[in-house]
MIFIPA-443248 format. One line per field, with one value per residue: residue in one letter; x, y, z of N, C-alpha, C, O in turn. Coordinates in steps of 0.001 Angstrom, whole numbers. Layout:
residues N
code: c(A ...)
n.xx: c(X ...)
n.yy: c(Y ...)
n.zz: c(Z ...)
ca.xx: c(X ...)
ca.yy: c(Y ...)
ca.zz: c(Z ...)
c.xx: c(X ...)
c.yy: c(Y ...)
c.zz: c(Z ...)
o.xx: c(X ...)
o.yy: c(Y ...)
o.zz: c(Z ...)
This chain:
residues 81
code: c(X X X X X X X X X X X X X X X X X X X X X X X X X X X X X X X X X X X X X X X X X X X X X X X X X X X X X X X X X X X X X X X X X X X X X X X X X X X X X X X X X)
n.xx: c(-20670 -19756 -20676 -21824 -20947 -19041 -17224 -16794 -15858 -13527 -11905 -12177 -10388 -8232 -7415 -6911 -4729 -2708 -3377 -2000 -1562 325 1071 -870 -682 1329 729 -1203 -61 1680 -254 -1252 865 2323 148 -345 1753 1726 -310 262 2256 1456 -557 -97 1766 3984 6954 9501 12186 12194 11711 13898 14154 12401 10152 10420 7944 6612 8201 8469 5512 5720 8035 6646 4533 5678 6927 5257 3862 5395 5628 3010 3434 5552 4571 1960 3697 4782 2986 228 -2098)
n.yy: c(-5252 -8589 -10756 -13583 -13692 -11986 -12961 -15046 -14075 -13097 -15075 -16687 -14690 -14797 -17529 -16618 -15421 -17346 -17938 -15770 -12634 -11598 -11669 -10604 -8553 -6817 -6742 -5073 -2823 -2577 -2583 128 1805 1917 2917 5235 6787 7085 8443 10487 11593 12012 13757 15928 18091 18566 19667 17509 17737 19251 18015 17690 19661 19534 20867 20245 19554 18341 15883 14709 13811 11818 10343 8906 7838 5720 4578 3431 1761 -376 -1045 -2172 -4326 -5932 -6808 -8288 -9869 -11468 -12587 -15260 -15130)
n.zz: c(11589 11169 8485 7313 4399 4011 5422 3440 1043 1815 2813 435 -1014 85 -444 -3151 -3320 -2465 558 1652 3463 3160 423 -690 449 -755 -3163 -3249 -2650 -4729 -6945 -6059 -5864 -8922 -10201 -9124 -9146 -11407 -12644 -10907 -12256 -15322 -14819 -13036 -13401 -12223 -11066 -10719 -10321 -8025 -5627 -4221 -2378 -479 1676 5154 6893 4753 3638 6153 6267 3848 4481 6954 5957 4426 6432 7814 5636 5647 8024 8549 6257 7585 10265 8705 7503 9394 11065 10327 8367)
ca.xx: c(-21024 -19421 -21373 -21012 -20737 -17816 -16329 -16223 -15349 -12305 -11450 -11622 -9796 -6497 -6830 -6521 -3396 -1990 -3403 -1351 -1821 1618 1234 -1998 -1034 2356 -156 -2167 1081 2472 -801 -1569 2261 2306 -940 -404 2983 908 -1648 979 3307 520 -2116 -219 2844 4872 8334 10292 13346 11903 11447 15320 14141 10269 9789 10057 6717 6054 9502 7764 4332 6085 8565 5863 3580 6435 7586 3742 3600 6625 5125 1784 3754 5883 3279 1241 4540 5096 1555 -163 -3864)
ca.yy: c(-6615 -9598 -11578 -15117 -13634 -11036 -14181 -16046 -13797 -12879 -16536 -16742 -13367 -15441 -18647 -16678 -15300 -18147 -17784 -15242 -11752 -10755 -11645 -9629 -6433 -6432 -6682 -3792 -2063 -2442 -1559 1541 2208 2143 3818 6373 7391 7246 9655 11714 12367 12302 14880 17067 19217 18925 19924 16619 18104 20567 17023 17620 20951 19471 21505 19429 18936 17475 15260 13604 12919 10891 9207 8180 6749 4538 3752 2989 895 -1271 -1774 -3198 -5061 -6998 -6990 -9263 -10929 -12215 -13610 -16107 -14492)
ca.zz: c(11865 10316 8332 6495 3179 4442 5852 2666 632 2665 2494 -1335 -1560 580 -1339 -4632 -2987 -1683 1903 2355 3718 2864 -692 -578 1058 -1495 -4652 -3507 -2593 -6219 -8045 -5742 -5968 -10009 -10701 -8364 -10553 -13434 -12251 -11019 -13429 -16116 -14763 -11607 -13908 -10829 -11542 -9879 -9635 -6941 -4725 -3503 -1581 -85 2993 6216 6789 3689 3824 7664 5856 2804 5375 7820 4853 4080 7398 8362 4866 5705 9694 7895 5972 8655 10841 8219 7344 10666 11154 9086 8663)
c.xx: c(-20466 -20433 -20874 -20462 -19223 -16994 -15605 -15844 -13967 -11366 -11261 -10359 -8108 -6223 -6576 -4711 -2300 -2173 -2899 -1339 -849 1239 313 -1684 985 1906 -914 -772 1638 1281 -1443 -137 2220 1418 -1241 666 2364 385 -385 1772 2312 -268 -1200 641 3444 6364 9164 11383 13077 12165 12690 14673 12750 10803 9759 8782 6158 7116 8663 6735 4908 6902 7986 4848 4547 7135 5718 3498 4858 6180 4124 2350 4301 5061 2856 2546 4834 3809 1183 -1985 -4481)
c.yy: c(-7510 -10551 -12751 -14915 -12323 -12128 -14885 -15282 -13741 -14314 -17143 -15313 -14039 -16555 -17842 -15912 -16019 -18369 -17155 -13747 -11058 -10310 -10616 -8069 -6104 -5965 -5381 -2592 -1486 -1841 -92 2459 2908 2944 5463 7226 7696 8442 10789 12569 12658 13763 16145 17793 19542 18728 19164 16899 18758 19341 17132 18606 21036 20100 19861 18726 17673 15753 13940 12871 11559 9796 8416 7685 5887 3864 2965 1667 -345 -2286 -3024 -4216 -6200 -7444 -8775 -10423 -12182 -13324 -14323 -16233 -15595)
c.zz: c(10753 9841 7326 5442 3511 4840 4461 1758 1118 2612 1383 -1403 -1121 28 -2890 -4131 -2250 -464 2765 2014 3377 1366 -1281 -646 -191 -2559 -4328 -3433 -4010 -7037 -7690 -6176 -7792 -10788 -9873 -8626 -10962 -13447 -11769 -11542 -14664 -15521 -13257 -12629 -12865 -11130 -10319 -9539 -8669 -5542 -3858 -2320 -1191 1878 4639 6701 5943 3714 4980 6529 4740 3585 6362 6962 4957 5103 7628 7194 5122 7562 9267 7371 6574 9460 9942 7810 8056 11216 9922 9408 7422)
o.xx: c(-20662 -21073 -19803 -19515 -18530 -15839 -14421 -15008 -13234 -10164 -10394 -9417 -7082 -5043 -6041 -3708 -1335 -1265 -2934 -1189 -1017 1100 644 -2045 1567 2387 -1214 -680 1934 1474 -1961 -153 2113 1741 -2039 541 2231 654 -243 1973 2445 -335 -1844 -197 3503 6837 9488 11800 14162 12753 12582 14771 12001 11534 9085 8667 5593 6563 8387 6939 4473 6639 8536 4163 4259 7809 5474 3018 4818 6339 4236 1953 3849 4773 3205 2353 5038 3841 1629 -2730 -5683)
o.yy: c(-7245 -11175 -12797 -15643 -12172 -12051 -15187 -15999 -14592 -14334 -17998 -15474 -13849 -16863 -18515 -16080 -15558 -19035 -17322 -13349 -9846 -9143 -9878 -7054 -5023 -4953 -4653 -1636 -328 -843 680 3570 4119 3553 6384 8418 8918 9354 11855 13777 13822 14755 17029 18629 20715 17627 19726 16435 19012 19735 16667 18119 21999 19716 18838 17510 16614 14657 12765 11775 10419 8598 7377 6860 5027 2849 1773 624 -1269 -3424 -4234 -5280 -7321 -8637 -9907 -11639 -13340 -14488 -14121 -16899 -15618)
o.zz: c(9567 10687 6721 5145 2505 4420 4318 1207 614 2348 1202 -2179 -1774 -135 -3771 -4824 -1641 32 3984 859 3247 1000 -2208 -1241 -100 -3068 -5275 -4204 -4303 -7731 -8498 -6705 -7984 -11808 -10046 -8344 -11019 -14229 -12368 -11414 -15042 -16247 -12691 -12966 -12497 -11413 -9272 -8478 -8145 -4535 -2723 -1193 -1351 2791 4760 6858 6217 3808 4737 6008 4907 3472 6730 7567 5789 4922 7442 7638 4311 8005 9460 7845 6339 9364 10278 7822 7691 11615 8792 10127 7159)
């Protein structure tokens, strides 16, 4: 259920971004993007060169995150939420 205070927040949350949903969903993009490096190269010991030779499976899931993050993105580009 929506309520007034879900409303207005939501409505402060687009004026501090300009009113815009793009600008929004880029900023979470960049600090999930950067901190999600961080964390991974810091704490997994995952030998990056191996990334040339990722199993198919794995290859789809990483290419359909980033096709799926690029849809969201136009998506909100194209509208003005």
């Amino acid at each position: 259920m929506i309520t007034q205070t879900m409303i207005t927040t939501w409505v402060k949350t687009k004026a501090w971004f300009k009113d815009s949903v793009t600008i929004f969903w880029a900023r979470i993009q960049y600090v999930v993007g950067i901190v999600g490096a961080g964390l991974i190269g810091a704490f997994s010991g995952y030998d990056f060169t191996q990334l040339s030779s990722m199993d198919a499976r794995s290859a789809f899931k990483m290419l359909a995150f980033a096709a799926l993050a690029g849809v969201i993105t136009e998506v909100c580009r194209r509208r003005t939420l």
